[in-house]
N, C-alpha and C positions, 0 to 999 in steps of 0.2 A: 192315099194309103193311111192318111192320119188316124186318130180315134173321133175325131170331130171331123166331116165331110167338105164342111165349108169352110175350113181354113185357105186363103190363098198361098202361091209357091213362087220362088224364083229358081230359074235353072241352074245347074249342078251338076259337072262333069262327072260323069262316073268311068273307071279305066278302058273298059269293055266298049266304049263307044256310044252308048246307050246317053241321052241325056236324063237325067231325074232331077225334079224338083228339088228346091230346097227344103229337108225334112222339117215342118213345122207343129209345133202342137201349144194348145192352151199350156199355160203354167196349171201345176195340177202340187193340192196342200194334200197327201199323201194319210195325213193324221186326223186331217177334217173331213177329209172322203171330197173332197172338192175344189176348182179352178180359186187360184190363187188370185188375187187381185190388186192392182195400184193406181192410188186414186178412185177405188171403185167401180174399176175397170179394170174386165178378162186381158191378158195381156199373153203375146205369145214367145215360144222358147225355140231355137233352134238346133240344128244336128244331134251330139250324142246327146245334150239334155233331154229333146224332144225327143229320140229313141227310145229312152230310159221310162218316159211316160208311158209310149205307147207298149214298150213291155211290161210293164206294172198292169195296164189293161188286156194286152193281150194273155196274160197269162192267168186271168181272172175270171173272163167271160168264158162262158161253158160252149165248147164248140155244138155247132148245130139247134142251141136251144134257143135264139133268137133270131127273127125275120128280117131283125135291125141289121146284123151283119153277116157279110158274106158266109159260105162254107166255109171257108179258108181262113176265118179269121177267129182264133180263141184258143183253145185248150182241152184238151181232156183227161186233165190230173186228177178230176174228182172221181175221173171211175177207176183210181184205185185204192180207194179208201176200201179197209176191208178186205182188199183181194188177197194179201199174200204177207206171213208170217214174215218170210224169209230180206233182211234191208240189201242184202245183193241184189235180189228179183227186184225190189221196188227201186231201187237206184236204178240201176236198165232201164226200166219201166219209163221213169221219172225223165231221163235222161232222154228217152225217146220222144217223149210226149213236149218236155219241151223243146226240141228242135224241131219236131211237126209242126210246134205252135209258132216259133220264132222265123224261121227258114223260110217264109212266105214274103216277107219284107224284101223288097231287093236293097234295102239300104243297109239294108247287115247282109255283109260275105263270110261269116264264120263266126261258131260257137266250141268252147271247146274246154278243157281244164275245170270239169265238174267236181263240184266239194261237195259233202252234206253233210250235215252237223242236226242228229238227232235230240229230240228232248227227252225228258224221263217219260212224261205222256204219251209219247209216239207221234210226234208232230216235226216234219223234219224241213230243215232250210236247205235250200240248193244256191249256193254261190257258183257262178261260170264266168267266163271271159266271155267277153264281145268283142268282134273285128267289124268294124261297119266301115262305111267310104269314108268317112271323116277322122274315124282312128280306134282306137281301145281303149276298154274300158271296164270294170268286173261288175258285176250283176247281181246281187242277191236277191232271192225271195223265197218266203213259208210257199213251199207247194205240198205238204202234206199233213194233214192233221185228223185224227181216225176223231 
């Protein structure tokens, strides 16, 4: 379920009875656009860190415009750039779009307690809470910028 395919897992009681993996993902430098490294070497992060990654990515790639990843895996924030005057319709919107995108993971059980915080440009941050199997945690990201 990672953003990287080939990371390996260990198991990870989930309540529901289900075993999952232990969520893992490359360390990821956010401001470099790329895996963080020590000693020169990719190194990996676990549960909500590694959550945190892979919603930074998931909420980035455009749903259905890559081969590389499943249907079910990205976002489709970008098609409301443009669509709607009105920041009540775009928050709905927004709010929709990203639970489509996040709600796919079985490692998060819950999104909820959406903020947004407009710029004068019209580019708006969404802050939410996350409940994942490991615990809580808030969320922030630009999902919108005309």
């Amino acid at each position: 379920m990672g953003v990287f395919p080939f990371t390996s897992n260990a198991q990870e009681s989930v309540s529901d009875g289900k075993k999952l993996p232990l969520f893992r993902e490359y360390a990821y430098d956010y401001e470099k656009n790329c895996l963080k490294t020590r000693g020169g070497h990719t190194y990996l992060v676990e549960k909500d860190e590694a959550l945190r990654i892979w919603l930074y990515h998931a909420l980035r790639v455009a749903r259905y415009r890559y081969e590389a990843h499943s249907p079910e895996y990205g976002s489709e924030l970008e098609e409301l750039i443009g669509k709607s005057e009105n920041r009540e319709i775009l928050e709905s919107e927004i709010t929709r779009y990203i639970r489509e995108a996040v709600m796919v993971c079985p490692y998060i059980q819950e999104i909820g307690d959406f903020e947004f915080c407009w710029e004068p440009g019209g580019g708006c941050t969404a802050s939410f809470k996350v409940t994942s199997i490991y615990g809580r945690f808030t969320y922030e990201s630009e999902v919108y910028n005309e």
